[in-house]
PDB file with SEQRES, HELIX, SHEET and CRYST1 records, atoms N, CA, C and O in Angstrom:
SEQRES   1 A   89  UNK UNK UNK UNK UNK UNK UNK UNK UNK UNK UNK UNK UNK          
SEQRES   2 A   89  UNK UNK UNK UNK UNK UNK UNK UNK UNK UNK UNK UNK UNK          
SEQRES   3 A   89  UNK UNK UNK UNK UNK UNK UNK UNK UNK UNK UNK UNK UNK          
SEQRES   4 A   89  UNK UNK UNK UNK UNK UNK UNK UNK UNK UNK UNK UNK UNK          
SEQRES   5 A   89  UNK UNK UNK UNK UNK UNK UNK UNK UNK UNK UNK UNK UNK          
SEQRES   6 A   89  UNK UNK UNK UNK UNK UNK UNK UNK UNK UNK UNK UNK UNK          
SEQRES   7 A   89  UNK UNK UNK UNK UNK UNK UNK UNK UNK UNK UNK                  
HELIX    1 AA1 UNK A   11  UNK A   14  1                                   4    
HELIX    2 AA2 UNK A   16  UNK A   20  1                                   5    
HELIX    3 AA3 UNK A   23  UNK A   34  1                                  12    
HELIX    4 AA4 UNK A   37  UNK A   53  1                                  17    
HELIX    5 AA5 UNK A   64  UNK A   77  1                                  14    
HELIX    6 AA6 UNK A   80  UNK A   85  1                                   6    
CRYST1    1.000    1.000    1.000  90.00  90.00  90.00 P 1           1          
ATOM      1  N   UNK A   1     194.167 111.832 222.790  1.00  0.00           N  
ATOM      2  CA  UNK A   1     193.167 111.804 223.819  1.00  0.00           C  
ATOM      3  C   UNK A   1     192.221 110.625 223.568  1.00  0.00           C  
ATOM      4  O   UNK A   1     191.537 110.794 222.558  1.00  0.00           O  
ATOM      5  N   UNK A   2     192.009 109.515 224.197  1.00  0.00           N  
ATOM      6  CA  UNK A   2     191.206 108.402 224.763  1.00  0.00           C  
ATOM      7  C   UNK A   2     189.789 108.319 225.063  1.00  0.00           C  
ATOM      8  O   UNK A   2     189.247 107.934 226.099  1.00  0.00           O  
ATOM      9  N   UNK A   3     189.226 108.793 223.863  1.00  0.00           N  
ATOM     10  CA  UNK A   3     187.922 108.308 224.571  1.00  0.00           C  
ATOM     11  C   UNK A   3     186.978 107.489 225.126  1.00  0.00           C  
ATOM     12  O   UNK A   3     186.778 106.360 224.679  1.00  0.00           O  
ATOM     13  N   UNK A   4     186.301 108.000 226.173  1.00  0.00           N  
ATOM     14  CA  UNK A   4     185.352 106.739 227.189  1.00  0.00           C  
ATOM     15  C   UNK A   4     184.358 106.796 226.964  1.00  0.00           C  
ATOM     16  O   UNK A   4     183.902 107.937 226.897  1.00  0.00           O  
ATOM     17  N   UNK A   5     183.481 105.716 226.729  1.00  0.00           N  
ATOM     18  CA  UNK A   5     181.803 105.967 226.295  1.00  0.00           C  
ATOM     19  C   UNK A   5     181.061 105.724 228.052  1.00  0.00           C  
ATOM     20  O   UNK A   5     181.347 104.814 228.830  1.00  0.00           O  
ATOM     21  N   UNK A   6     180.363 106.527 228.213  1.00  0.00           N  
ATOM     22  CA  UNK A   6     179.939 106.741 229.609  1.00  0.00           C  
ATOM     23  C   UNK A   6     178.827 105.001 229.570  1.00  0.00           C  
ATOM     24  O   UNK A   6     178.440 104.568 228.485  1.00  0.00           O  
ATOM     25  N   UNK A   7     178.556 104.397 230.661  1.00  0.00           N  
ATOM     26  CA  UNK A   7     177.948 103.468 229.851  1.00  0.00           C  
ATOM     27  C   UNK A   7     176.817 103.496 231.165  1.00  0.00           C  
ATOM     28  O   UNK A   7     177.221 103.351 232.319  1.00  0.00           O  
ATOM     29  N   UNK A   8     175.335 103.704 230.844  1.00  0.00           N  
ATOM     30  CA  UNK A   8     174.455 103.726 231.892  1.00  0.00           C  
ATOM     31  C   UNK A   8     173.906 102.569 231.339  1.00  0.00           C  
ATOM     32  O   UNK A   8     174.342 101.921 230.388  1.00  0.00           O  
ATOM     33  N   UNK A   9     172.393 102.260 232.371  1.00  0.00           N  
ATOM     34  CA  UNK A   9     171.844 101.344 232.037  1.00  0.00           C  
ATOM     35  C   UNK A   9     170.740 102.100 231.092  1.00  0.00           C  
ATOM     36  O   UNK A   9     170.240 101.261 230.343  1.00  0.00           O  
ATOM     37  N   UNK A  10     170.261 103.243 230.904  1.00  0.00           N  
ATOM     38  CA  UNK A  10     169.022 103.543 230.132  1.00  0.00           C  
ATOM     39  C   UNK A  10     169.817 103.919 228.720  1.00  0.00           C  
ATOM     40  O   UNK A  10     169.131 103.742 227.714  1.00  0.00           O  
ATOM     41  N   UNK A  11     171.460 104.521 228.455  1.00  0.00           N  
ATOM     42  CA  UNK A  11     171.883 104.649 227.640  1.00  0.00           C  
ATOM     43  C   UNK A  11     171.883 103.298 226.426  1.00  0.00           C  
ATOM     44  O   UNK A  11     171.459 103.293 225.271  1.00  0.00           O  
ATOM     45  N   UNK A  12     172.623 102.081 227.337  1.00  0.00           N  
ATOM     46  CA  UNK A  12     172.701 101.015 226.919  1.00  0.00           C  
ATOM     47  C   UNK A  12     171.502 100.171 226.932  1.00  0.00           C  
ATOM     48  O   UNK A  12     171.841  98.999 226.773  1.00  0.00           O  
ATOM     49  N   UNK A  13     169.899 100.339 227.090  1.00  0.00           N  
ATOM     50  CA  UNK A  13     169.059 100.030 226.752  1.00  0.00           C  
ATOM     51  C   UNK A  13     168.252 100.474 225.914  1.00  0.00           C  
ATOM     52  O   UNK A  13     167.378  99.882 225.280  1.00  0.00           O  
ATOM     53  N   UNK A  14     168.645 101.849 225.915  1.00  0.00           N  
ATOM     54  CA  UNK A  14     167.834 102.067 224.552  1.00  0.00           C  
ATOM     55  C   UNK A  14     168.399 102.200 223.372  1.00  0.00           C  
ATOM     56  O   UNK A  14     167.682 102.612 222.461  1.00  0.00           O  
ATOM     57  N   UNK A  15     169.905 101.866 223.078  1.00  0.00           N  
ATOM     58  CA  UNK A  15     170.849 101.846 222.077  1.00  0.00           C  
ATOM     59  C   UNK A  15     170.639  99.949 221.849  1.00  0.00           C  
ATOM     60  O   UNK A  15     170.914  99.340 220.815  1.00  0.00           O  
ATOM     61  N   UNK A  16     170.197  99.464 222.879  1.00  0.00           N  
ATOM     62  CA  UNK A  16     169.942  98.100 222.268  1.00  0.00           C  
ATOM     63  C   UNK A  16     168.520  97.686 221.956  1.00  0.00           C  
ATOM     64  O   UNK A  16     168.127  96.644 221.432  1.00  0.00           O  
ATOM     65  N   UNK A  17     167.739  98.876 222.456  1.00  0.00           N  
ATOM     66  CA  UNK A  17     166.291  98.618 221.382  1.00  0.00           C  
ATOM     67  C   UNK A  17     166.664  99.571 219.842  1.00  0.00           C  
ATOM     68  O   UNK A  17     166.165  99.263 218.760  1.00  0.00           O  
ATOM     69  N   UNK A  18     167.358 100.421 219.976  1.00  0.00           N  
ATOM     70  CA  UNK A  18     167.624 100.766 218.678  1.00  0.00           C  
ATOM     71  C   UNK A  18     168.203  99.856 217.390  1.00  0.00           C  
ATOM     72  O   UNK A  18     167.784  99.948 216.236  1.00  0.00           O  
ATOM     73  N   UNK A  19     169.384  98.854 217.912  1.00  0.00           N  
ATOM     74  CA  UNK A  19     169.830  98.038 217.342  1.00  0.00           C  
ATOM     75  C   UNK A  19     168.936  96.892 216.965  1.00  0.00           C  
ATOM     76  O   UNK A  19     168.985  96.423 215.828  1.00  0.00           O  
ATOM     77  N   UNK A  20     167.856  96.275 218.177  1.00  0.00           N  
ATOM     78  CA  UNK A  20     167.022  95.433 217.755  1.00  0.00           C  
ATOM     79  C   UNK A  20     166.005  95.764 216.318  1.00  0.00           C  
ATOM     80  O   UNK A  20     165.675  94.917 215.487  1.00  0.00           O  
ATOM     81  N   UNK A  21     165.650  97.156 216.305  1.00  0.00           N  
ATOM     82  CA  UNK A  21     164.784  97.309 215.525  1.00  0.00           C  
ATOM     83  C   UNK A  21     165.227  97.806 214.518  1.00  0.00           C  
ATOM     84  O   UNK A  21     164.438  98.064 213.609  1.00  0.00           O  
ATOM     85  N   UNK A  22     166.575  98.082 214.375  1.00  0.00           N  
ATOM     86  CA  UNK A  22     166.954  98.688 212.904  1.00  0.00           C  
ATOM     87  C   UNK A  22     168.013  97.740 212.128  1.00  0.00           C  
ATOM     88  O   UNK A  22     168.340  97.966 210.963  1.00  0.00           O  
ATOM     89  N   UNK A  23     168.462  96.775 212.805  1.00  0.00           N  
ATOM     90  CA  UNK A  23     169.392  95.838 212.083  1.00  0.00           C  
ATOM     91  C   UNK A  23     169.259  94.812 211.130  1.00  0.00           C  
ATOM     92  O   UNK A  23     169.999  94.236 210.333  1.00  0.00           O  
ATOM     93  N   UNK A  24     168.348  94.776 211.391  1.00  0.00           N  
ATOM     94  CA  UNK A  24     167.675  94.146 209.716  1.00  0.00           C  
ATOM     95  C   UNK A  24     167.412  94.406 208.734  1.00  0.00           C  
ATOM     96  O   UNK A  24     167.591  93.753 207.705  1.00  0.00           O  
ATOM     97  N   UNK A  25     166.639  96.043 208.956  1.00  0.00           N  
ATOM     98  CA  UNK A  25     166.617  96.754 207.410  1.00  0.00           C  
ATOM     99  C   UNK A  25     167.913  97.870 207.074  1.00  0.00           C  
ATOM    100  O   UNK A  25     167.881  98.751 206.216  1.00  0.00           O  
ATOM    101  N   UNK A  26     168.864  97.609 207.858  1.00  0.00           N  
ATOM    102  CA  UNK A  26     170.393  97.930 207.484  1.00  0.00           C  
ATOM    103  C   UNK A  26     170.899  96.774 206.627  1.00  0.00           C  
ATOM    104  O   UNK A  26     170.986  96.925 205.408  1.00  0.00           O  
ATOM    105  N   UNK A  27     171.085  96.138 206.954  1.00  0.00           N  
ATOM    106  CA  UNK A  27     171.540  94.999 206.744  1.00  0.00           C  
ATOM    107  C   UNK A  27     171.369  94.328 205.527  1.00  0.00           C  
ATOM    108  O   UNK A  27     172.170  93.586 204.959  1.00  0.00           O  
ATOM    109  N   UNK A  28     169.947  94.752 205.094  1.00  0.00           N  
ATOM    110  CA  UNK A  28     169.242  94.444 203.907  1.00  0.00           C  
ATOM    111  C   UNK A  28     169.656  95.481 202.939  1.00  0.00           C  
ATOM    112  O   UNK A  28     169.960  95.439 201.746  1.00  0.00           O  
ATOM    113  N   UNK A  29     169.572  96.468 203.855  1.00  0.00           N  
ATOM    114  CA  UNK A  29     170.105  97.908 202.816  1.00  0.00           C  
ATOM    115  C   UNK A  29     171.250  97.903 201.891  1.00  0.00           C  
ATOM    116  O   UNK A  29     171.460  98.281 200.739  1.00  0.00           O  
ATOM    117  N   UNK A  30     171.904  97.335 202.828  1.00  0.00           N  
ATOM    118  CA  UNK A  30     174.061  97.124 202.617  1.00  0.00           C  
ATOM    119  C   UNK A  30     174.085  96.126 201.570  1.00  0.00           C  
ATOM    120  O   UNK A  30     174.744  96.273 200.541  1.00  0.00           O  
ATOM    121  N   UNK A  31     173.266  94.964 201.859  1.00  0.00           N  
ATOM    122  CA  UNK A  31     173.472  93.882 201.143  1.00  0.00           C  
ATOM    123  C   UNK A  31     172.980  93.938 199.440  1.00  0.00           C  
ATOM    124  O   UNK A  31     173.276  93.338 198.407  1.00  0.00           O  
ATOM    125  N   UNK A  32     172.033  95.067 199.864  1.00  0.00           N  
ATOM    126  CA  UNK A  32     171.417  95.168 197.672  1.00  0.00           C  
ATOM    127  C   UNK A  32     172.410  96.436 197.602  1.00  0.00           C  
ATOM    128  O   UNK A  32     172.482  96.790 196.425  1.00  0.00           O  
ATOM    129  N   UNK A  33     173.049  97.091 198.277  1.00  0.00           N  
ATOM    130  CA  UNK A  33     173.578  98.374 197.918  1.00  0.00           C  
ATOM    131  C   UNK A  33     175.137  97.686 197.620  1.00  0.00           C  
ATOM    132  O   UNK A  33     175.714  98.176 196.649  1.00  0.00           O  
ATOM    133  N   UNK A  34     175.747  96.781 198.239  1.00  0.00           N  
ATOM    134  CA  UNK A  34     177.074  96.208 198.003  1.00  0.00           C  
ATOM    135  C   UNK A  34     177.248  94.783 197.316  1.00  0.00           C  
ATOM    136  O   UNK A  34     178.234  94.586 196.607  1.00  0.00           O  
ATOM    137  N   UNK A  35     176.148  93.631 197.553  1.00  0.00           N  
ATOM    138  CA  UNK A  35     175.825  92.513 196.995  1.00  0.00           C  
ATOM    139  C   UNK A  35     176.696  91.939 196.994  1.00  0.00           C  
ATOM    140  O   UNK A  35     177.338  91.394 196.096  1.00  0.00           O  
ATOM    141  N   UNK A  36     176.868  92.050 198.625  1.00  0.00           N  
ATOM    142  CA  UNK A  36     177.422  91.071 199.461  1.00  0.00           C  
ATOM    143  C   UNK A  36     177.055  90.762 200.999  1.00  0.00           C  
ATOM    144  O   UNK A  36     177.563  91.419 201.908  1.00  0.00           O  
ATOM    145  N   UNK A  37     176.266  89.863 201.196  1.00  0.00           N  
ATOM    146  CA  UNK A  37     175.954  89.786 202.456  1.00  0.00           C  
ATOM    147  C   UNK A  37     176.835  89.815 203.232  1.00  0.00           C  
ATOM    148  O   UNK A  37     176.719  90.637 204.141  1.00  0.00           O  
ATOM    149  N   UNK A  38     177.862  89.090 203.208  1.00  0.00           N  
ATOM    150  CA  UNK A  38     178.981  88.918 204.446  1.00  0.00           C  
ATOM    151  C   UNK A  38     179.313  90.259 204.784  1.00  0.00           C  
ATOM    152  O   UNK A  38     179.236  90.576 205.970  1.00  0.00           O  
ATOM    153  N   UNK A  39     179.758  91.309 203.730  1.00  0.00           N  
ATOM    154  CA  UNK A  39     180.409  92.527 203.658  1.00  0.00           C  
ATOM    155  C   UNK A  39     179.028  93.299 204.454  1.00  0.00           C  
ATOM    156  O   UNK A  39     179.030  93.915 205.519  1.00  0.00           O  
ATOM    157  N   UNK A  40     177.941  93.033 203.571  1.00  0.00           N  
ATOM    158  CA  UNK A  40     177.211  94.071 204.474  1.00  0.00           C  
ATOM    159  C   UNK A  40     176.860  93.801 206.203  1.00  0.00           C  
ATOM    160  O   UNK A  40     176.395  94.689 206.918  1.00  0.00           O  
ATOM    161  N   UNK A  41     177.203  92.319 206.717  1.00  0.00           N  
ATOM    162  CA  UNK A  41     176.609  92.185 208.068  1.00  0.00           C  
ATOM    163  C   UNK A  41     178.257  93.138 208.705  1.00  0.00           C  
ATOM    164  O   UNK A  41     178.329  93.684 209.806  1.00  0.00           O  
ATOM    165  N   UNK A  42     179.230  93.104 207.812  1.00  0.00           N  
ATOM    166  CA  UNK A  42     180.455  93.976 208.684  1.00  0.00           C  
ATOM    167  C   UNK A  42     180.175  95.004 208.994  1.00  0.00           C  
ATOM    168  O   UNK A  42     180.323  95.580 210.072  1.00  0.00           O  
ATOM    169  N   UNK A  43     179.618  95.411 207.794  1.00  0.00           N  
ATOM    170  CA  UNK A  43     179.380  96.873 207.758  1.00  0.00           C  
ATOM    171  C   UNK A  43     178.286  97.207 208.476  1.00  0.00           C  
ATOM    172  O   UNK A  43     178.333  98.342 208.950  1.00  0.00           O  
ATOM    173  N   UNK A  44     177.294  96.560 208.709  1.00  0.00           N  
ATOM    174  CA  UNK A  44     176.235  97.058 209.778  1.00  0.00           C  
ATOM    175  C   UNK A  44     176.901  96.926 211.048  1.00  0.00           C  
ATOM    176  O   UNK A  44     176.958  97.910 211.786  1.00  0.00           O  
ATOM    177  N   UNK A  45     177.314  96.037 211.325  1.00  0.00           N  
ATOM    178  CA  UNK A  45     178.093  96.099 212.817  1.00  0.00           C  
ATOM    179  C   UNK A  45     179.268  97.372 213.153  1.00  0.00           C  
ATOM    180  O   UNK A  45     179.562  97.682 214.308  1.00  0.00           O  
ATOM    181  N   UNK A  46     179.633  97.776 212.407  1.00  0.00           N  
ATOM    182  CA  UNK A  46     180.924  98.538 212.321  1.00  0.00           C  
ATOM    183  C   UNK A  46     179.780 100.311 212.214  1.00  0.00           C  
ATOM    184  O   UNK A  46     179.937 101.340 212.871  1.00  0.00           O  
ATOM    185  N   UNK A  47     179.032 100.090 211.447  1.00  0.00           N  
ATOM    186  CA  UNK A  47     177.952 101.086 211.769  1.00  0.00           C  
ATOM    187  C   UNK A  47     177.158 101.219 212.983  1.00  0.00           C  
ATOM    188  O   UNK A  47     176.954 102.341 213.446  1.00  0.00           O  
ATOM    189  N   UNK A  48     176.735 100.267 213.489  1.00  0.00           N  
ATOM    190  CA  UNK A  48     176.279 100.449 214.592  1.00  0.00           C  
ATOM    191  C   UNK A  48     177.549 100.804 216.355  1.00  0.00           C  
ATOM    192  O   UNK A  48     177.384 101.169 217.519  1.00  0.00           O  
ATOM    193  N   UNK A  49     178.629 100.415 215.508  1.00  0.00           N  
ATOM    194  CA  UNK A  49     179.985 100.244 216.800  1.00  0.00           C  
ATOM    195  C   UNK A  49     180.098 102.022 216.639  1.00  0.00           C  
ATOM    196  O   UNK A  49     180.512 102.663 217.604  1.00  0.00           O  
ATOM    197  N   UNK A  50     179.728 102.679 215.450  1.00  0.00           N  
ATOM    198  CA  UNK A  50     180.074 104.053 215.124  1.00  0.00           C  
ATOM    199  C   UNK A  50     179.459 105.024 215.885  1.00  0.00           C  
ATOM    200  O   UNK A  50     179.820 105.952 216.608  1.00  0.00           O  
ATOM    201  N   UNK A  51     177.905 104.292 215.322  1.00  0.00           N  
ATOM    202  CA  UNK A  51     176.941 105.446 216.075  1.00  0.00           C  
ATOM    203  C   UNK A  51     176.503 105.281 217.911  1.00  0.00           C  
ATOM    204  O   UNK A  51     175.953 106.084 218.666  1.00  0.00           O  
ATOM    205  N   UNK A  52     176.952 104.093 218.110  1.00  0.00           N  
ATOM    206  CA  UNK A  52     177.309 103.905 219.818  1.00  0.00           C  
ATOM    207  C   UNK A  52     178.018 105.170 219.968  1.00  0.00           C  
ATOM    208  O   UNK A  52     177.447 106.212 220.289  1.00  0.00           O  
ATOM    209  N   UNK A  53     179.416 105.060 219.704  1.00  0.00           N  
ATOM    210  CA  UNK A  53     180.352 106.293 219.864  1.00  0.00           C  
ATOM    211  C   UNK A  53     180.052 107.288 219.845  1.00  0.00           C  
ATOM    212  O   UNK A  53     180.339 108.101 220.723  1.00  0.00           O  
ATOM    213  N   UNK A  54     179.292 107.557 218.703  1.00  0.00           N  
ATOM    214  CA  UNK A  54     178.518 108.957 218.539  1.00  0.00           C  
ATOM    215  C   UNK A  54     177.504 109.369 218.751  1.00  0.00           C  
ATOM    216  O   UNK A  54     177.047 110.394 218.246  1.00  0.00           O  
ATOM    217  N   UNK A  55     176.563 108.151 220.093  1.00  0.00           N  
ATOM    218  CA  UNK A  55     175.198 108.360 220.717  1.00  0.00           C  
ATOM    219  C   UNK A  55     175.080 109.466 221.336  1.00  0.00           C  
ATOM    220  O   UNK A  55     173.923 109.869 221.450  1.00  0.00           O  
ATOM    221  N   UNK A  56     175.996 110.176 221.833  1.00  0.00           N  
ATOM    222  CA  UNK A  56     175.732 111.307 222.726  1.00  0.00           C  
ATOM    223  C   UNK A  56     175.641 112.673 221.917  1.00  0.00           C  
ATOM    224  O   UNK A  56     175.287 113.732 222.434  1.00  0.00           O  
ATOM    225  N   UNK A  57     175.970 112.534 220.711  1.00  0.00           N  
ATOM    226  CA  UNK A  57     176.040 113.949 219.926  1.00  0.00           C  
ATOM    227  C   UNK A  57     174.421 113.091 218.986  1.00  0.00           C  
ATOM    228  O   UNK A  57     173.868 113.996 218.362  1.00  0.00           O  
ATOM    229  N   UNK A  58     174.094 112.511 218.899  1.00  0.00           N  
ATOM    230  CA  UNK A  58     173.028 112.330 218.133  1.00  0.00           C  
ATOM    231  C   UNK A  58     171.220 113.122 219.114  1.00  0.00           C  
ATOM    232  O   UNK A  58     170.890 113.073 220.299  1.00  0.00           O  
ATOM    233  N   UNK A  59     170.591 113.672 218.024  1.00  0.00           N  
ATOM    234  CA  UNK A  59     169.635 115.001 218.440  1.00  0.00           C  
ATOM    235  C   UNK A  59     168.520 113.134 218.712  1.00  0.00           C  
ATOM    236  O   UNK A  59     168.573 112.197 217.915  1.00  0.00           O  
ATOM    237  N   UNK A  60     168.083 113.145 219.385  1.00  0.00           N  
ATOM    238  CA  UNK A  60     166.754 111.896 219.734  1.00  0.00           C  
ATOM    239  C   UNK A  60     165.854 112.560 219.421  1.00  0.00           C  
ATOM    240  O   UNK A  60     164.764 111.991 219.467  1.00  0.00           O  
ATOM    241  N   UNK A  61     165.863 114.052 218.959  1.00  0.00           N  
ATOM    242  CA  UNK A  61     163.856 114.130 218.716  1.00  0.00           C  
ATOM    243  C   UNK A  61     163.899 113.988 216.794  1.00  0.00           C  
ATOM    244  O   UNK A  61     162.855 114.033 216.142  1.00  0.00           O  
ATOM    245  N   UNK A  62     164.863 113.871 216.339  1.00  0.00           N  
ATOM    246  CA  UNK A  62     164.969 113.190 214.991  1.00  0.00           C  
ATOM    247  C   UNK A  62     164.926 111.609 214.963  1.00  0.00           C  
ATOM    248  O   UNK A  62     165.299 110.926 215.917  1.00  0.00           O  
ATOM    249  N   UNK A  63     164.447 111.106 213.807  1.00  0.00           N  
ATOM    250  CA  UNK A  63     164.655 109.582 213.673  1.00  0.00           C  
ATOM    251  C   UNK A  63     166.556 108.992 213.487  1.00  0.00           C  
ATOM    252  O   UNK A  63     167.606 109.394 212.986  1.00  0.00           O  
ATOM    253  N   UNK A  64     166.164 108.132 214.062  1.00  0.00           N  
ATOM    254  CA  UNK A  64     167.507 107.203 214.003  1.00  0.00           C  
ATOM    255  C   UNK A  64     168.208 106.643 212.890  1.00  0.00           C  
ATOM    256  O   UNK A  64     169.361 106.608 212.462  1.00  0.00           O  
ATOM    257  N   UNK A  65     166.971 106.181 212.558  1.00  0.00           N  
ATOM    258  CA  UNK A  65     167.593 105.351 211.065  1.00  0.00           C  
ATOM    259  C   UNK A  65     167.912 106.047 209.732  1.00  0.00           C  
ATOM    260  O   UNK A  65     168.818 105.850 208.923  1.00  0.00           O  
ATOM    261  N   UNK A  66     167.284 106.584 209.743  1.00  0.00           N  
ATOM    262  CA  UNK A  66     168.559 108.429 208.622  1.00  0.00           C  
ATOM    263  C   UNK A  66     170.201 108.759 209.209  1.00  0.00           C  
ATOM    264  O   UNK A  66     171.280 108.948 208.648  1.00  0.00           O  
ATOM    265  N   UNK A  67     169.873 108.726 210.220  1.00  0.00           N  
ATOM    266  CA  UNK A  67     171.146 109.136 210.948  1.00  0.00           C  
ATOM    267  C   UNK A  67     172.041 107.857 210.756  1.00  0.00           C  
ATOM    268  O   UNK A  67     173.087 107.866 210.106  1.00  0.00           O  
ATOM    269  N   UNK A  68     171.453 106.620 211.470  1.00  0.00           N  
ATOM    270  CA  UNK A  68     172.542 105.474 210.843  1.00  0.00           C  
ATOM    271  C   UNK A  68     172.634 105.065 209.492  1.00  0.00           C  
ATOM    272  O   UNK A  68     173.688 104.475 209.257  1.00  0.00           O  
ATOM    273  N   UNK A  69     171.997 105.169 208.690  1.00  0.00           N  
ATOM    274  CA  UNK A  69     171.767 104.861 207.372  1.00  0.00           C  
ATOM    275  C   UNK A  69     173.141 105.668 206.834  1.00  0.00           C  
ATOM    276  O   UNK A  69     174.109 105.071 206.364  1.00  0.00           O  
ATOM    277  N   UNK A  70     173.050 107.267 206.999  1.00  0.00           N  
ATOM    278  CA  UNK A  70     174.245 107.855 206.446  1.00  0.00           C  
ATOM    279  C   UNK A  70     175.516 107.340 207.615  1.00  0.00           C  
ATOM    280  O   UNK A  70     176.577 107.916 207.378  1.00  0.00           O  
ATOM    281  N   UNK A  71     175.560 106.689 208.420  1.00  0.00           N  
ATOM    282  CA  UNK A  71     176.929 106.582 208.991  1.00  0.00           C  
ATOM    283  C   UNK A  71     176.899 104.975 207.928  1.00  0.00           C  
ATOM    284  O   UNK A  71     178.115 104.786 207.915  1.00  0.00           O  
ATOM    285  N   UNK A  72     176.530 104.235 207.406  1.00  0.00           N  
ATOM    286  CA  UNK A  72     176.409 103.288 207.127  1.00  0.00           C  
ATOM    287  C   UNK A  72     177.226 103.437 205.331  1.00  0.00           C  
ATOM    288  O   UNK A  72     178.201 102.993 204.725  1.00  0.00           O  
ATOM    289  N   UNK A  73     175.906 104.475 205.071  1.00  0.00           N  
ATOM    290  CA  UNK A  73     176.709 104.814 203.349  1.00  0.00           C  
ATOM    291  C   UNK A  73     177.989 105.401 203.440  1.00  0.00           C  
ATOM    292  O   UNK A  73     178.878 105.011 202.683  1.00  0.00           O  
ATOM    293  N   UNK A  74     178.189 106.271 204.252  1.00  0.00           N  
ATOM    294  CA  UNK A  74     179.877 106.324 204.269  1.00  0.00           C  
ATOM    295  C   UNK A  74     180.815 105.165 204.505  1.00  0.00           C  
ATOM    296  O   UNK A  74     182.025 105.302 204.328  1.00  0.00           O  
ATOM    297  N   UNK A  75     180.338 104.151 204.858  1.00  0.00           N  
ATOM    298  CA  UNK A  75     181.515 103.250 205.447  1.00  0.00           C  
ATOM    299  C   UNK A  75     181.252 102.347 204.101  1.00  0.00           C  
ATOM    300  O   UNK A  75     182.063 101.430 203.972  1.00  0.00           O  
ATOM    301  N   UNK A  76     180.163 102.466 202.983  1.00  0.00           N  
ATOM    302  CA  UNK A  76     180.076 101.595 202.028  1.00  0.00           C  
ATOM    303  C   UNK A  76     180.469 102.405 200.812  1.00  0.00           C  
ATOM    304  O   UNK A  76     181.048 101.878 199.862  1.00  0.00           O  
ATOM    305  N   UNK A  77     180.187 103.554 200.842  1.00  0.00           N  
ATOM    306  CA  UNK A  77     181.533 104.519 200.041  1.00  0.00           C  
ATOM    307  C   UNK A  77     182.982 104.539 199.996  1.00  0.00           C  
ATOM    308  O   UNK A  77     183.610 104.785 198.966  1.00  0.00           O  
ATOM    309  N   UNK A  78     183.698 104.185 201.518  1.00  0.00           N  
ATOM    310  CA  UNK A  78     184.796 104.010 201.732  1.00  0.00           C  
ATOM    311  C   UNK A  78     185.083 102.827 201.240  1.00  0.00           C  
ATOM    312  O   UNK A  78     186.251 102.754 200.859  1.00  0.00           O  
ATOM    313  N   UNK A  79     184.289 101.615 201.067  1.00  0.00           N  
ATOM    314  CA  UNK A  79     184.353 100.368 200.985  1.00  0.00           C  
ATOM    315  C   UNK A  79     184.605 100.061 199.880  1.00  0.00           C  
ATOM    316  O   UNK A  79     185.512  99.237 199.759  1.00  0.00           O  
ATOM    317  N   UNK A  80     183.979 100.537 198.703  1.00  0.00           N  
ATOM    318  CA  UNK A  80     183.493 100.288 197.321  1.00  0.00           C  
ATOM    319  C   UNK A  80     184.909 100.362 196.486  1.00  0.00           C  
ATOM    320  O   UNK A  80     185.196  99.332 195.876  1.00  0.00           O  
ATOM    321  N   UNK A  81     185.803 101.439 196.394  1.00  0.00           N  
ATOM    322  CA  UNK A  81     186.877 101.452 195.593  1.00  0.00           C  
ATOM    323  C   UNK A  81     187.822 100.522 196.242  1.00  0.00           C  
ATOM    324  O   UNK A  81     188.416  99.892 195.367  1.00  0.00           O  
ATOM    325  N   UNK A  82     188.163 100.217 197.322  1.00  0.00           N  
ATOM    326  CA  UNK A  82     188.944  98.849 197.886  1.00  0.00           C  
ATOM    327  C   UNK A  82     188.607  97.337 197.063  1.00  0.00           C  
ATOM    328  O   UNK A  82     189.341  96.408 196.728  1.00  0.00           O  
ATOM    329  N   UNK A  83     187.095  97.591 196.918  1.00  0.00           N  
ATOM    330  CA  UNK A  83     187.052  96.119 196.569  1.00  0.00           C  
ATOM    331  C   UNK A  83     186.874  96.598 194.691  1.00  0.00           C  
ATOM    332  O   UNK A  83     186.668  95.755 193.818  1.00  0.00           O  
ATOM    333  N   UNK A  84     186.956  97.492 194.533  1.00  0.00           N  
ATOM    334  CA  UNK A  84     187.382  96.986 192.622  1.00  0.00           C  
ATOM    335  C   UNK A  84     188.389  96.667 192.462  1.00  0.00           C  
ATOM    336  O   UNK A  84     188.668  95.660 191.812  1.00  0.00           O  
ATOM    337  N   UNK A  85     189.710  97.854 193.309  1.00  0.00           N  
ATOM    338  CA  UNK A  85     190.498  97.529 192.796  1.00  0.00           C  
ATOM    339  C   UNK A  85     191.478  95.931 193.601  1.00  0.00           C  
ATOM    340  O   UNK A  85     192.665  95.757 193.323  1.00  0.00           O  
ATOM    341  N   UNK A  86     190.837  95.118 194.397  1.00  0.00           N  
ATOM    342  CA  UNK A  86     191.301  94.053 194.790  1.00  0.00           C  
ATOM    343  C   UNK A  86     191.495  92.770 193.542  1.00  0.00           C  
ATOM    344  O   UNK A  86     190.437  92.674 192.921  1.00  0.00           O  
ATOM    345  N   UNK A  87     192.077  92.231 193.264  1.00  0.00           N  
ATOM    346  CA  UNK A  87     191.845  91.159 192.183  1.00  0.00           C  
ATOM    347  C   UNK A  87     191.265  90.093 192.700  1.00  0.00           C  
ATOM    348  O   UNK A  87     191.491  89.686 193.839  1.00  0.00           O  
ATOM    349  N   UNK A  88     190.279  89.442 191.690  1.00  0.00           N  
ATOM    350  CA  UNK A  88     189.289  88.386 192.412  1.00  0.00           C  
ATOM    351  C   UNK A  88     189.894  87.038 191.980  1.00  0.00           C  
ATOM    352  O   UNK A  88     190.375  86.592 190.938  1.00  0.00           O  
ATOM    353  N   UNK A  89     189.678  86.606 193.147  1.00  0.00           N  
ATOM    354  CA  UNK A  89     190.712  84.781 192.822  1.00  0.00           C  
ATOM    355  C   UNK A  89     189.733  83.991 191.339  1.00  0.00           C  
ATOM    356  O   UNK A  89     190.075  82.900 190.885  1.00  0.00           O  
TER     357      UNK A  89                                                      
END                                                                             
C-alpha cells in the first residue's frame, strides 16, 4: 500500500517554518554527535523527509524538536555501526 502525503498550503507552511527554525540546531546536534558534518547535513534532511511523512500522526500541542531530535537519533543509531565497520581509505 502507497502512501500519499495530503499536501495543503497551511500543512506545507507550517512544516516549512518548522524546518526553518529547527535545522540548524539539528544539524549541529548530528554533527558533534557523529563528527561528521557531511553525514550529519544527510541525516538532518532524511530526518526531516521522515517527520514530513509522519506530520499527521505528530500531537502539535507538544514541542517539535524532541519529537525530531528522536527521529534523528534513530537514524544516527542506525548509522553508527555501518560506518565502523566500513574500512577507511
Amino acid at each position: 500500500m502507497e502512501m500519499t502525503l495530503e499536501r495543503t498550503p497551511i500543512r506545507e507552511q507550517e512544516f516549512e517554518s518548522l524546518v526553518r527554525g529547527h535545522h540548524r540546531p539539528l544539524r549541529a546536534y548530528l554533527a558533534l554527535r557523529l563528527r561528521d558534518g557531511t553525514l550529519a547535513e544527510d541525516l538532518a534532511q532524511e530526518a526531516f523527509l521522515t517527520a514530513y511523512r509522519k506530520f499527521d500522526s505528530f500531537d502539535r500541542a507538544l514541542p517539535f524538536y524532541p519529537w525530531l531530535r528522536a527521529i534523528a537519533e534513530n537514524l544516527a543509531r542506525n548509522e553508527l555501526p555501518h560506518r565502523r565497520t566500513q574500512p577507511h581509505d
